[in-house]
C-alpha positions in Angstrom: 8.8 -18.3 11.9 9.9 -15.0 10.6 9.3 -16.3 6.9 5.4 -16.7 7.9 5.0 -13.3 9.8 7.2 -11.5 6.7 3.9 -13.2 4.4 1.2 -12.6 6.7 2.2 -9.4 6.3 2.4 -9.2 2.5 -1.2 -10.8 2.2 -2.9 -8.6 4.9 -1.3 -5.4 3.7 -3.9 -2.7 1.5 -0.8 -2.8 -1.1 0.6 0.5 -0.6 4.2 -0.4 -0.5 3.9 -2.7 -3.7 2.1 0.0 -5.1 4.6 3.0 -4.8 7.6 0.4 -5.3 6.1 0.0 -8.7 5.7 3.3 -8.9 9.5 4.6 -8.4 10.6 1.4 -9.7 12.2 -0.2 -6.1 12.0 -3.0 -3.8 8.9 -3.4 -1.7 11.3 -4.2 1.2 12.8 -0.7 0.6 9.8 1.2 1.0 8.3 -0.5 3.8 11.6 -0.1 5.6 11.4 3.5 4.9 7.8 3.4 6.4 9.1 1.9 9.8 11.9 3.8 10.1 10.4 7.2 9.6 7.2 6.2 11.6 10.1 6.4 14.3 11.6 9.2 13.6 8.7 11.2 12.8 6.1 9.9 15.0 3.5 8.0 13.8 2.8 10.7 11.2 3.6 8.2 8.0 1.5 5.9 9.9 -1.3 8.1 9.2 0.4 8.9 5.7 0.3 5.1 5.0 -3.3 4.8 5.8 -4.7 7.4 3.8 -2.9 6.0 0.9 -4.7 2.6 1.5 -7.7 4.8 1.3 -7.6 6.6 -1.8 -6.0 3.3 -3.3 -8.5 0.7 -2.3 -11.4 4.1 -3.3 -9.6 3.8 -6.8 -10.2 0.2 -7.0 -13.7 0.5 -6.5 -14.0 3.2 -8.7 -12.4 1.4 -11.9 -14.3 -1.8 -10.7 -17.9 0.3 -10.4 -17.0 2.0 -13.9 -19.1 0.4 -16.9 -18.4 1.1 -20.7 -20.1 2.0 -23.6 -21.4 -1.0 -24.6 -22.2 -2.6 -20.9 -25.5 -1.0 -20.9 
């Protein structure tokens, strides 16, 4: 049961965490359990953090994907 919540999770996610674990070279469990526990401490305000992160990721994605070349024209 936990196994299938742990990758519903991992599949519905915008890819933040996998992004900036890439980034700084760690786990992915790492960061989101830095997410959770300082959503606690300080909040809700990485919440918000997290969110605008998906943002300008998922606005970078489109960006590169809308980009043509030289030659596509």
């Amino acid at each position: 049961m936990f196994q299938r919540i742990i990758t519903f999770f991992e599949r519905q996610s915008f890819g933040v965490s996998t992004y900036l674990a890439e980034k700084f070279n760690m786990q992915t469990s790492k960061v989101r359990l830095f997410f959770i526990y300082s959503s606690f401490i300080a909040v809700g305000l990485p919440i918000l953090c997290y969110l605008l992160a998906a943002l300008m990721l998922d606005i970078r994605k489109y960006m590169r994907k809308s980009k043509t070349g030289l030659w596509d024209i």
